[in-house]
N, C-alpha and C positions, 0 to 999 in steps of 0.2 A: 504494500500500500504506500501510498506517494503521504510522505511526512508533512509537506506543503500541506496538503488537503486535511488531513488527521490538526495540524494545528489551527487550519482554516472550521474543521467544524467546531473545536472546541471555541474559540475566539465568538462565531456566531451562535454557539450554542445551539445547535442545530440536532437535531430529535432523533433517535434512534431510529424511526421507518424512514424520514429523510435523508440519512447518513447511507443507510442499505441502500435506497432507491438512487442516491446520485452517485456510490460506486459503483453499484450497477452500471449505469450509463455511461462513467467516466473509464471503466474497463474495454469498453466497446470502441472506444473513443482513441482516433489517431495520434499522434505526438501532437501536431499543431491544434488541435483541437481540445486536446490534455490543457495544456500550454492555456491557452483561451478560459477555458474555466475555472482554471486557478487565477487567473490575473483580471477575471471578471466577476469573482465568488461573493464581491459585493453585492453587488448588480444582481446576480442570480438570486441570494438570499430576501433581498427587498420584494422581487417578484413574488416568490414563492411565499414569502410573508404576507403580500398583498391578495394574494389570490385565496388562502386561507381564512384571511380577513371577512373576505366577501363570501366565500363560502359556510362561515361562521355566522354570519348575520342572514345569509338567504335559509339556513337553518331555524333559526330564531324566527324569522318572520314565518318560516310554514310550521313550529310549532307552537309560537303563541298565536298567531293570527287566524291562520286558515284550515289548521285540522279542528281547532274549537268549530267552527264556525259550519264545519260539514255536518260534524258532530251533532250538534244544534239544530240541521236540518235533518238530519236521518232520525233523532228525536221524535220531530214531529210527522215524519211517514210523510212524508213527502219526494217521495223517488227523484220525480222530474227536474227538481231542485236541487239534488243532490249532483243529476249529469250535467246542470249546465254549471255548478258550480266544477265539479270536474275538469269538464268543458273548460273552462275559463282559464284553466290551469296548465294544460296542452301549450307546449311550445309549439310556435309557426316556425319551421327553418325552410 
């Protein structure tokens, strides 16, 4: 294991499934490209912090907000209500 990398995870403190998951990657990964994400593991960690971020919050919001709220519908036996709320919840890609 690249000693670079090992003092770069401890510095950002970086989580034991993230540490696996980006030797993972970084084993796969050419000289120049090795090279790249040690000298960008800033930049890397900001991302991967940011994205967490919002997947932490898109959590939050579908269990305080929106499974209440089906919940509440399916209470009242109201089927229809429940697929459009469903419905509503379907990504368009």
């Amino acid at each position: 294991m690249n000693i670079y990398l090992e003092k770069l995870f401890n510095k950002y403190s970086v989580s034991p499934k993230n540490r696996y998951e980006i030797k993972q990657i970084y084993d796969l990964l050419p000289a120049n490209k090795k090279n790249n994400l040690i000298n960008n593991f800033e930049l890397l960690m900001y991302k991967i912090h940011r994205i967490e971020e919002s997947l932490k919050m898109e959590q939050e919001i579908l269990l305080d907000r929106i499974i209440p709220d089906i919940y509440d519908i399916i209470k009242k036996d109201n089927i229809e209500e429940v697929r459009k709320e469903i419905d509503s919840l379907k990504i368009v890609v």
